[in-house]
N, C-alpha and C positions, 0 to 999 in steps of 0.2 A: 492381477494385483502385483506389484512390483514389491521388491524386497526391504524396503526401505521406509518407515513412516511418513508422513507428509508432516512438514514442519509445524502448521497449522494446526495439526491433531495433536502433537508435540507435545506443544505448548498448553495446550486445554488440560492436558494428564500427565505425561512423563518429566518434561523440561521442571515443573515444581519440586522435583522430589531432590534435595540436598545432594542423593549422591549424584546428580544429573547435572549440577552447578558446571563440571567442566565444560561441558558442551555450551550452553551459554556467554560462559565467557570466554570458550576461543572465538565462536561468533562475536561478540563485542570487541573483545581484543583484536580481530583484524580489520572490521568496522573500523573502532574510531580511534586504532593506531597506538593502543599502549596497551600494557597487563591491564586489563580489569579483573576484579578478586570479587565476589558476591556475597554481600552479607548476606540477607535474607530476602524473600519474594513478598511483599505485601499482595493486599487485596488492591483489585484494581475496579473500574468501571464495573467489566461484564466478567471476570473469571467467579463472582460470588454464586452466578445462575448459570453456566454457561451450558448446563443440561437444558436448559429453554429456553435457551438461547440460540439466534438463529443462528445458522453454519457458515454466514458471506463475512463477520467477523469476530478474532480473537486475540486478545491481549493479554499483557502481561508487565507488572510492575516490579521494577527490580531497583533495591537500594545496597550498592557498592561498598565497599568499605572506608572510602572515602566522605560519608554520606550522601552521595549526588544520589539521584533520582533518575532512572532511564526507562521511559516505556518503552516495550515493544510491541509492533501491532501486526498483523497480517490481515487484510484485506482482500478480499477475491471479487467483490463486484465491485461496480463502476458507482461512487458516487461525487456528481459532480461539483459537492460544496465540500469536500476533503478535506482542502487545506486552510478553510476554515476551520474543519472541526479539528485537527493534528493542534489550530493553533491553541482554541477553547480547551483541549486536554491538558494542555503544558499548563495553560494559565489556570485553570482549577484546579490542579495538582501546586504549582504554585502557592496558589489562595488556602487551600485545603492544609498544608504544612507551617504555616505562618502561624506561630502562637502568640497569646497575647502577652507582649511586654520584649519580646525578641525585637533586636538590632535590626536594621537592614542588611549588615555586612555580614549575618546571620544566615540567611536565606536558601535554601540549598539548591544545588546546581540541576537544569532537568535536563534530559537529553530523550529525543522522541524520534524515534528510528520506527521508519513504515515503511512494510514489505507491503506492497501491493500488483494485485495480478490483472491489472486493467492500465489502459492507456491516461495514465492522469498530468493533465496538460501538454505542452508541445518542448519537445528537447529530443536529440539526439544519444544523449548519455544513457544510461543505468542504474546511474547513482549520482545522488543532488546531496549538496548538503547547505542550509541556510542556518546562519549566525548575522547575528549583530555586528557591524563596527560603525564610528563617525567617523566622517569622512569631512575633511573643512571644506566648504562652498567657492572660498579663494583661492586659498593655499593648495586646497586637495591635498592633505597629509592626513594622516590615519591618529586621531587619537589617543593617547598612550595614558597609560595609569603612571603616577609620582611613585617612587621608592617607597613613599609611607601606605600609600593604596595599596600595591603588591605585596607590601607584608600584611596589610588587615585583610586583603581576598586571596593571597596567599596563590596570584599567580601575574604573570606580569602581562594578561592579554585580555583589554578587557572584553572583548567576546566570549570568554570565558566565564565572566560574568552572567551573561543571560543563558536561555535556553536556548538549547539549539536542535535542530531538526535535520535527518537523516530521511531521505525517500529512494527507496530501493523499486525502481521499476522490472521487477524478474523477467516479464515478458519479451522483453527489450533486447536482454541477454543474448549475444550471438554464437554459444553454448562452448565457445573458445576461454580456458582458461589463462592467462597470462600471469598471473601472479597467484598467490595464498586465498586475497579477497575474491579471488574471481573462486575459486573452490569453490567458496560458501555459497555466493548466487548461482553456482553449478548446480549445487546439489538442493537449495529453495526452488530450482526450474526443474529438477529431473526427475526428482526423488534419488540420486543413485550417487556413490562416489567411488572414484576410482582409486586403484590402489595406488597408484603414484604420488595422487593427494597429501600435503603435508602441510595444511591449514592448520591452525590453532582451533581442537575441540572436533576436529572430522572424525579420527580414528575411534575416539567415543563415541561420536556417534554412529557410526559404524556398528560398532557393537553394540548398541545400547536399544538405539533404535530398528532394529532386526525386526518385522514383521512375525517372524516366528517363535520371537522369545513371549510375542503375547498369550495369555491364555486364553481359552476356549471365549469366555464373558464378553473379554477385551478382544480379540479380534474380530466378534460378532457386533460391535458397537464402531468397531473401526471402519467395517464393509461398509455398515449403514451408513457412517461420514460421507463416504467416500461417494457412495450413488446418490446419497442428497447433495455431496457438491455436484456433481456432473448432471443432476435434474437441475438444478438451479441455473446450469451455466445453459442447460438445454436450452432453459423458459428465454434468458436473455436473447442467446441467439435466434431463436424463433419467434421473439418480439421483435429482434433488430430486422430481422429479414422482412417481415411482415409488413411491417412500418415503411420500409425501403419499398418494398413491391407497393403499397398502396399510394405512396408517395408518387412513383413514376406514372400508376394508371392514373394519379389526377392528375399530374401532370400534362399527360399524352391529352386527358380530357380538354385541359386549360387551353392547350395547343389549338386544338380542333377547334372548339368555339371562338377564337382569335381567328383562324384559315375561312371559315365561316363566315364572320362577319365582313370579311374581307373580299371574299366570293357576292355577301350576298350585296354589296356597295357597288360593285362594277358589274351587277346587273345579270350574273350566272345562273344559271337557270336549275331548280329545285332537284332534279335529280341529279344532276353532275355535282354538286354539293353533297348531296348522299355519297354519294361514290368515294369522293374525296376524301372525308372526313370520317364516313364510318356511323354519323350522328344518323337520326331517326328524324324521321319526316317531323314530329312534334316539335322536337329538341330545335332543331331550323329554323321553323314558324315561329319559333317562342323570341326566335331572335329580334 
């Protein structure tokens, strides 16, 4: 067991707890480039059950002091309708904040940053980030908000206006730090961080996050995590292989009856076709 919590477990228990805000928001602050300050953690989807809740994911609702809105989510299995559902979370949290008789220019800002430990779509990067802009069909110039729009949303880009999404693929990561940001997906891949590390919120977690500051309770519950994720990731991989291997013996099968019929058109005689192909006198005749 490595010295270090896995951020995932983090999240489900420790990251909630006020004095734990730092850590959070040096992760965010070098995310998405400025001081983020944390008011409070709402409830989110799954953090209400997440004792029965299964272990592939876990999130977390955090509202700024700014009022904006940022989920966070970790994901560990593969699923392949995602960035559908990243977009369904924005837009029901959205929906879900909108009271009745409030403005549009009201609306509060969401930001949906996903760690996930599987291969989701194709790109070479690490880190994706999609936002909104218009873009003109003619012209091709970029949209701008009027002086009077920038003081009612109170910024002057309007991408800033919608939600936007953050996708952190860790597995990606070629475990070389380059900067601050690169720390934080260091240590979402490693569990570990080094002491040179000088990210925003690592040294607390550092400390905080210490496998052995848990107690006896907690770290008998954190084992358990820990071998149901590496059971879970077992089942995966030993459904992928399975699937692969079954895949090529039908293959190899599809071959042969194709070699087959081909043999048996130019007139080759029943056992040199056995031979060839490996099929059963039946399987032949049946041709």
């Amino acid at each position: 067991m490595r010295n270090l919590i896995r951020f995932d477990w983090a999240v489900k228990r420790l990251l909630r707890n006020k004095t734990n805000f730092g850590i959070l928001e040096g992760f965010l602050s070098e995310l998405l480039g400025e001081d983020i300050k944390i008011e409070n953690i709402l409830e989110s989807e799954t953090n209400k059950d997440y004792k029965e809740d299964k272990l592939t994911r876990v999130d977390l609702l955090v509202k700024n002091i700014k009022g904006e809105f940022i989920i966070i989510e970790v994901q560990n299995n593969r699923e392949h309708d995602y960035l559908h559902r990243i977009l369904f979370g924005a837009s029901k949290l959205l929906i879900e904040n909108l009271d009745s008789g409030m403005k549009y220019s009201e609306i509060k800002k969401v930001i949906s940053v996903n760690i996930v430990y599987f291969d989701l779509g194709q790109g070479e990067d690490y880190i994706y980030h999609g936002k909104t802009s218009f873009i003109g069909l003619h012209k091709k110039d970029t949209l701008k908000l009027s002086h009077v729009q920038q003081q009612l949303y109170k910024t002057d880009n309007i991408s800033k206006i919608y939600p936007e999404y953050y996708v952190i693929k860790v597995n990606q990561f070629n475990d070389i730090a380059k900067n601050t940001l690169d720390e934080w997906i260091y240590f979402l891949k490693k569990d570990e961080i080094k002491d040179e590390f000088k990210a925003k919120g690592l040294k607390q977690a550092k400390e905080q996050l210490d496998v052995l500051k848990l107690n006896d309770a907690e770290r008998k519950e954190y084992a358990k995590f820990i071998e149901q994720i590496r059971y879970e990731e077992s089942l995966i991989v030993s459904n992928y292989k399975v699937g692969k291997i079954e895949g090529q013996e039908e293959g190899s099968r599809t071959k042969a009856f194709e070699i087959a019929r081909n043999l048996i058109n130019t007139g080759v005689s029943i056992d040199i076709i056995i031979n060839t192909t490996g099929l059963s006198n039946e399987e032949i005749s049946g041709l």
